[in-house]
KOLKOLVO-880421 format. One record per residue (C-alpha): residue number from 1; x, y, z; residue in one letter. Coordinates in steps of 0.25 Angstrom, whole numbers, plus 5000, padded with zeros to 4 digits. Example, Ala and Ser with C-alpha at 12.3 -4.5 7.8 and 13.67 -1.06 7.14 Angstrom:
<recs>
+-----+------+-------+------+---------+
! num ! east ! north !   up ! residuo !
+-----+------+-------+------+---------+
!   1 ! 5049 !  4982 ! 5031 !       a !
!   2 ! 5055 !  4996 ! 5029 !       s !
+-----+------+-------+------+---------+
</recs>
This chain:
<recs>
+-----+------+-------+------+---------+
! num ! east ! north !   up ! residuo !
+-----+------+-------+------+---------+
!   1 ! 6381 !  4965 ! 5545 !       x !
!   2 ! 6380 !  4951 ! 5540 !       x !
!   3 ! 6363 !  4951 ! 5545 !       x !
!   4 ! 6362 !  4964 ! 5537 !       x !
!   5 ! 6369 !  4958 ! 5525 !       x !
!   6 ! 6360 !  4945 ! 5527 !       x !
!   7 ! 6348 !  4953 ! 5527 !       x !
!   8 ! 6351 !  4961 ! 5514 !       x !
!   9 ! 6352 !  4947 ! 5510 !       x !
!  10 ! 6338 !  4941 ! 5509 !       x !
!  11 ! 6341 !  4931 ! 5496 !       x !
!  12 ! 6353 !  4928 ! 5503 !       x !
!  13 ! 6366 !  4931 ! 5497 !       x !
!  14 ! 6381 !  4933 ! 5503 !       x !
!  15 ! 6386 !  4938 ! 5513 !       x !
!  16 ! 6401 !  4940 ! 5515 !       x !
!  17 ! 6409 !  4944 ! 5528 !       x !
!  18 ! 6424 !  4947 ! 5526 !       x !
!  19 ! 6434 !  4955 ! 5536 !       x !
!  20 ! 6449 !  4961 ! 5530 !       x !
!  21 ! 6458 !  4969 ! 5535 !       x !
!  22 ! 6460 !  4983 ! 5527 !       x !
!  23 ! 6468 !  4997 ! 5531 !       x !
!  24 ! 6460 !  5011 ! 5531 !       x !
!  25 ! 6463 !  5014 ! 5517 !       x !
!  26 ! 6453 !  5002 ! 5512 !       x !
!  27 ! 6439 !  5010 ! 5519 !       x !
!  28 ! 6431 !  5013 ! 5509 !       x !
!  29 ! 6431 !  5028 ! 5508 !       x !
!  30 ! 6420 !  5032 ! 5515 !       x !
!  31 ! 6423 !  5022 ! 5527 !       x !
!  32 ! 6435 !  5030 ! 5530 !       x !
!  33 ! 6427 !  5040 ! 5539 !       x !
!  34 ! 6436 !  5045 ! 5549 !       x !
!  35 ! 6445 !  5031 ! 5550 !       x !
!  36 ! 6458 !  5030 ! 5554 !       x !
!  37 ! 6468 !  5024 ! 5544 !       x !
!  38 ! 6474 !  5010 ! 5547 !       x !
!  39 ! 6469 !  4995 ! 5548 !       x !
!  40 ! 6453 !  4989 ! 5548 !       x !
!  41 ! 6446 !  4978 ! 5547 !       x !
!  42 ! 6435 !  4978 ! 5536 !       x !
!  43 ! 6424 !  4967 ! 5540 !       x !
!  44 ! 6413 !  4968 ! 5528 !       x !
!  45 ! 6401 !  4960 ! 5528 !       x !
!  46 ! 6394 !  4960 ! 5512 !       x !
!  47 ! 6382 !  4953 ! 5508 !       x !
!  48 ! 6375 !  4953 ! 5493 !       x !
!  49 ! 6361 !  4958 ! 5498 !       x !
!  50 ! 6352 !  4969 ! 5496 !       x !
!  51 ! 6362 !  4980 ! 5496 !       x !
!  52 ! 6360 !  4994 ! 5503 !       x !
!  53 ! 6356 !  5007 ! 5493 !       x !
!  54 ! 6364 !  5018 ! 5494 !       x !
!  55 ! 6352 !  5025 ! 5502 !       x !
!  56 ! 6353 !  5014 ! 5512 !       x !
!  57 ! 6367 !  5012 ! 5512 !       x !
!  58 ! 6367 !  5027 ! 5518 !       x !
!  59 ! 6361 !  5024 ! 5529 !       x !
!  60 ! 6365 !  5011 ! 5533 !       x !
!  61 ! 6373 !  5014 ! 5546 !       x !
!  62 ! 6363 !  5023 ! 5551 !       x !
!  63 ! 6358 !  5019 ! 5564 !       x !
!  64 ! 6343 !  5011 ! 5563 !       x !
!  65 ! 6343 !  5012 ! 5547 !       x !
!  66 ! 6339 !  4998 ! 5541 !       x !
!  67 ! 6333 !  4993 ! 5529 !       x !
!  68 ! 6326 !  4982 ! 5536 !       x !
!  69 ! 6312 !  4980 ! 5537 !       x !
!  70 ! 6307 !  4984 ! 5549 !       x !
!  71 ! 6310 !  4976 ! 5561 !       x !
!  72 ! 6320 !  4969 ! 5553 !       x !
!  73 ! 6334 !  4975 ! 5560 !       x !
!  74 ! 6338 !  4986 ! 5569 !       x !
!  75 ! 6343 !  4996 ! 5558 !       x !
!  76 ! 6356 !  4995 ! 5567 !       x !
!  77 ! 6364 !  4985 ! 5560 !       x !
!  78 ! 6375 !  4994 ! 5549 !       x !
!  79 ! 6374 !  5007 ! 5561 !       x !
!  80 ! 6380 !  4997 ! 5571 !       x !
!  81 ! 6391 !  4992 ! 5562 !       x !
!  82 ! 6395 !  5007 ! 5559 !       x !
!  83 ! 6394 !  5010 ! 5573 !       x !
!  84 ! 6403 !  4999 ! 5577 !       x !
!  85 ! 6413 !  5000 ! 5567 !       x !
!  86 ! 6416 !  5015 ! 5569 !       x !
!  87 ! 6416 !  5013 ! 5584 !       x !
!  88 ! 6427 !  5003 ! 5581 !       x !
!  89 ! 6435 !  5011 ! 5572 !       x !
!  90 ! 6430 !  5007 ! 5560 !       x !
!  91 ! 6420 !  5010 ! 5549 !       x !
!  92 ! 6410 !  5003 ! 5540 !       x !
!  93 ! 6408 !  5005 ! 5526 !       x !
!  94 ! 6395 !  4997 ! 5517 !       x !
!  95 ! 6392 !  4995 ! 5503 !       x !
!  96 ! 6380 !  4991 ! 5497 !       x !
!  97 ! 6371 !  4991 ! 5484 !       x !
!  98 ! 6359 !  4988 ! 5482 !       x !
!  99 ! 6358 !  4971 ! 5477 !       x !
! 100 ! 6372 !  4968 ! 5479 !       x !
! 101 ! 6375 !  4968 ! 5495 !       x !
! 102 ! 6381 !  4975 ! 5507 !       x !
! 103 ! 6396 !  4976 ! 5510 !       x !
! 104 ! 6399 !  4981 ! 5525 !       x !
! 105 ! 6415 !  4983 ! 5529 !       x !
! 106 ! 6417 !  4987 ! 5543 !       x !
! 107 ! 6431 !  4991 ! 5547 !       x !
! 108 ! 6436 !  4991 ! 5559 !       x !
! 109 ! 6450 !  4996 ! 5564 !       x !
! 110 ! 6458 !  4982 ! 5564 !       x !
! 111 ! 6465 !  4980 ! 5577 !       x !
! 112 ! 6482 !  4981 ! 5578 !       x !
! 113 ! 6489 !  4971 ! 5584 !       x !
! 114 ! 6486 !  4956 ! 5584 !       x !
! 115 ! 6473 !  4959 ! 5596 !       x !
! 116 ! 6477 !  4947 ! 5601 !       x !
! 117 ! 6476 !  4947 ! 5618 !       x !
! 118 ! 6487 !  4936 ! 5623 !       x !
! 119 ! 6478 !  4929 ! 5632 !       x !
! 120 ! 6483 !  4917 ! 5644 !       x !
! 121 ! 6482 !  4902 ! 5639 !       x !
! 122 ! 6472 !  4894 ! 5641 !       x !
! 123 ! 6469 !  4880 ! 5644 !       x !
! 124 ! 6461 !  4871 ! 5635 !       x !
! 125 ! 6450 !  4872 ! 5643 !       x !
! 126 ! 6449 !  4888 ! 5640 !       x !
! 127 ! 6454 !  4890 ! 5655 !       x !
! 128 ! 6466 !  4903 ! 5657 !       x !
! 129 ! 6479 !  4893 ! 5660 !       x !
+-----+------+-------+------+---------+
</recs>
């Protein structure tokens, strides 16, 4: 996401990455699709480049689609980040116009419990006591 958003960036411009927490209830509408209610993580990546028209912005998850010149990128890039946030649970939603940037949330079911695995202690020296 952040090469797609640099690309879409050729005079330069901003790029902003930013994580929160946030329950079902804050998907944009059309993201919903099918998801269970409770808590994600929304990870957004936006930029101030080009933008996507609304022609464009319809086809951006499709598999092999790009608007990159030829031999310039694998079309692969937004399919992929679909891909891998449904397959974890989650979703991704995009916004875009034309000469004012791209914004791209993926969220991703956030894990219960602290995660933490208790591991054995070790030695300064990074050795398992």
């Amino acid at each position: 996401l952040a090469i797609n958003a640099r690309d879409a960036m050729p005079e330069g411009g901003l790029l902003t990455l930013s994580a929160e927490n946030a329950s079902s209830e804050a998907l944009p509408d059309g993201a919903r699709g099918g998801l269970p209610p409770g808590d994600y993580v929304a990870l957004s990546v936006s930029d101030t480049g080009t933008g996507m028209t609304e022609e464009v912005l319809a086809r951006a998850f499709e598999p092999f689609f790009t608007t990159k010149a030829v031999g310039r990128g694998s079309g692969l890039g937004l399919s992929q980040v679909y891909g891998f946030a449904r397959q974890s649970g989650g979703t991704v939603a995009v916004v875009s116009r034309p000469g004012e940037g791209t914004q791209v949330t993926i969220w991703l079911p956030r894990a219960s419990g602290n995660g933490l695995e208790r591991l054995p202690p070790s030695t300064p020296e990074g050795r398992v006591a």
